[in-house]
Residue frames as qw, qx, qy, qz and C-alpha x, y, z in Angstrom:
[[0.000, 0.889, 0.457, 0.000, 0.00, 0.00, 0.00],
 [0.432, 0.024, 0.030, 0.901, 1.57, 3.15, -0.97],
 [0.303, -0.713, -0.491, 0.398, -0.21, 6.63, 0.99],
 [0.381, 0.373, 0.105, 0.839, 0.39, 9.76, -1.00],
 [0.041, -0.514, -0.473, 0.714, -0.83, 13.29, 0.73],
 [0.123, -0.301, -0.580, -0.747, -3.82, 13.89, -1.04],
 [0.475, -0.590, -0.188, -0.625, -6.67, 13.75, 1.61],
 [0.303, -0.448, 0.745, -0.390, -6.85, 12.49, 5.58],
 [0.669, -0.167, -0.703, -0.175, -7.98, 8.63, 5.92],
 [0.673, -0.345, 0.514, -0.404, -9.30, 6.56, 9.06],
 [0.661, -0.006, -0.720, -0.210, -8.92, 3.07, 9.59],
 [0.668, -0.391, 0.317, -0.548, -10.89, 1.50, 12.00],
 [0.866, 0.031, -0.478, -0.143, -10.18, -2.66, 13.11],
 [0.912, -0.385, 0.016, -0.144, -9.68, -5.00, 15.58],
 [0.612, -0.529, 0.408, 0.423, -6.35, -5.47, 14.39],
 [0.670, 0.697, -0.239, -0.089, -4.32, -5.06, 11.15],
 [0.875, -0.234, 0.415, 0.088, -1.73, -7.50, 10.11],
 [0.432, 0.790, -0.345, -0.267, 0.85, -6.80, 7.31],
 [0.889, -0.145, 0.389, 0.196, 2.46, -10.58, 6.17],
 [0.524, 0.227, 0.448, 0.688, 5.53, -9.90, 3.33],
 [0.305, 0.787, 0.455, 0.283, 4.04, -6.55, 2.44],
 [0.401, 0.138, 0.062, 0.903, 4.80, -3.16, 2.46],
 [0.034, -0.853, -0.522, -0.007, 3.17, -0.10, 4.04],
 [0.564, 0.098, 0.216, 0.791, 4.29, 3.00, 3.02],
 [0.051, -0.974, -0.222, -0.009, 2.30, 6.58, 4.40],
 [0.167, 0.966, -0.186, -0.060, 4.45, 9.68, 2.81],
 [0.901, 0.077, -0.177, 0.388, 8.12, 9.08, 2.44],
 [0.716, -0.358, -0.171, 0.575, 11.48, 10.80, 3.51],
 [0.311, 0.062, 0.236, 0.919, 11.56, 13.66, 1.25],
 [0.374, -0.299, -0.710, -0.516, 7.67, 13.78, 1.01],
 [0.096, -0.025, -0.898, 0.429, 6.04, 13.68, 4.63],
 [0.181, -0.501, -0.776, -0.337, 2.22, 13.03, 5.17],
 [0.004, -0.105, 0.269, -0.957, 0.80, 16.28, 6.14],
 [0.604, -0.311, -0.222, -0.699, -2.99, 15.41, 6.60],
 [0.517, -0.470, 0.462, -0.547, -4.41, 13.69, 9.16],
 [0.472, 0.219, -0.837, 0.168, -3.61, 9.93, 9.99],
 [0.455, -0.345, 0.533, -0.624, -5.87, 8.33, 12.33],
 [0.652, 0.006, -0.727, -0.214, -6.09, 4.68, 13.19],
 [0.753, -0.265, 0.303, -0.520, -8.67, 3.15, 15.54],
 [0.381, 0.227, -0.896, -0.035, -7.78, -0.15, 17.04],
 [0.749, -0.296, -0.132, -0.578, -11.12, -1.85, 18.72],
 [0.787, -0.072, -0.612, -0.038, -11.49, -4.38, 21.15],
 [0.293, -0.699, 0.491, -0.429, -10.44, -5.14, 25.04],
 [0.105, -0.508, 0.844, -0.136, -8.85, -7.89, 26.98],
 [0.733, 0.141, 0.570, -0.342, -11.56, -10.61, 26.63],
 [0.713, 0.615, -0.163, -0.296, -11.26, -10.73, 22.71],
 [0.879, 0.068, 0.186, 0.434, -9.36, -14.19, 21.25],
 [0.149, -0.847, 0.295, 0.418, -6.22, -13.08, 20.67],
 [0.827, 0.490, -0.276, 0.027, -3.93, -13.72, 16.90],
 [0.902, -0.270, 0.053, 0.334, -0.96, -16.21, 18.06],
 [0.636, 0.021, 0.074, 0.768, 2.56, -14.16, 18.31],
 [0.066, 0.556, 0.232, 0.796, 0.64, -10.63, 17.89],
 [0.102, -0.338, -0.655, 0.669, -1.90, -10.90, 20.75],
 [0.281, 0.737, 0.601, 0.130, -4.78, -8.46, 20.14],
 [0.075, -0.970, -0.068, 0.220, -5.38, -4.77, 19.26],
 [0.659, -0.265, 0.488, 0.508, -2.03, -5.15, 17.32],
 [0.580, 0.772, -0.206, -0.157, -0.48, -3.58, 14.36],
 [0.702, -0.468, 0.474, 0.252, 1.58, -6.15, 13.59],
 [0.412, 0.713, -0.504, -0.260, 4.43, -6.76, 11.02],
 [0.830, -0.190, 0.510, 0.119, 5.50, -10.21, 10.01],
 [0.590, -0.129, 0.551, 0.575, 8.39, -9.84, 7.20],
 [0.236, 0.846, 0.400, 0.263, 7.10, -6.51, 5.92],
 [0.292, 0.160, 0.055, 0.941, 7.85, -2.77, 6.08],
 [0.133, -0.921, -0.344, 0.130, 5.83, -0.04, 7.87],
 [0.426, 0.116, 0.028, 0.897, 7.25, 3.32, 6.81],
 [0.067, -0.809, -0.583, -0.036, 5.41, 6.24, 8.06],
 [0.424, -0.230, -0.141, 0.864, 6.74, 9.75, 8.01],
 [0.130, -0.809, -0.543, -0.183, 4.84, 12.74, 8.73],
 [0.280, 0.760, -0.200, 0.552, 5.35, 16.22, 9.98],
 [0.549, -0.030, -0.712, 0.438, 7.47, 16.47, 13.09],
 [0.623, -0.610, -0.480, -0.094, 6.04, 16.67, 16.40],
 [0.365, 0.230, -0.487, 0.759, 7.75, 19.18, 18.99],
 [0.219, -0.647, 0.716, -0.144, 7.78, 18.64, 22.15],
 [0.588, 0.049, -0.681, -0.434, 7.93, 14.90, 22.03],
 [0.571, -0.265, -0.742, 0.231, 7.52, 14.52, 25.47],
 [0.237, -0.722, -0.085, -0.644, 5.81, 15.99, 28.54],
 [0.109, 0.122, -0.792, 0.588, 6.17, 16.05, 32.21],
 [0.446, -0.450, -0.713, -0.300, 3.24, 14.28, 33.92],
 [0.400, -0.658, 0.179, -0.613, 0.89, 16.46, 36.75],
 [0.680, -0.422, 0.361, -0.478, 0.53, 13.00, 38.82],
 [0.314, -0.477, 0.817, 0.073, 2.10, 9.54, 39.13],
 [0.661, 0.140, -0.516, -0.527, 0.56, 7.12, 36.64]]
């Protein structure tokens, strides 16, 4: 799947699973300037997928490339102990 920056998308699922493939949202020179939102469903009771578990973007002998605009700060200082 190859993600050019034409409009925002959603994906909504339970999990998403990417076997040998390639996923590929904007690129290094190129970075995906619209919005990017992915809903993962479900909660500890749901069967889980062997080696992934649930709720899972997982990658099994694939590529996820995602590059988008950077994010500053990338970290905050929390009000109360978690």
């Amino acid at each position: 799947m190859i993600f050019s920056d034409e409009t925002d998308m959603t994906f909504d699922a339970h999990y998403i699973i990417f076997r040998g493939g390639k996923l590929f949202i904007g690129d290094k020179n190129t970075e995906y300037t619209h919005k990017l939102t992915i809903t993962l469903h479900g909660n500890i009771f749901m069967s889980q997928l062997p080696e992934f578990g649930n709720k899972v973007i997982g990658c099994h002998h694939c590529t996820i490339d995602i590059h988008g605009k950077e994010k500053s700060p990338t970290w905050t200082y929390l009000a109360t102990t978690v």
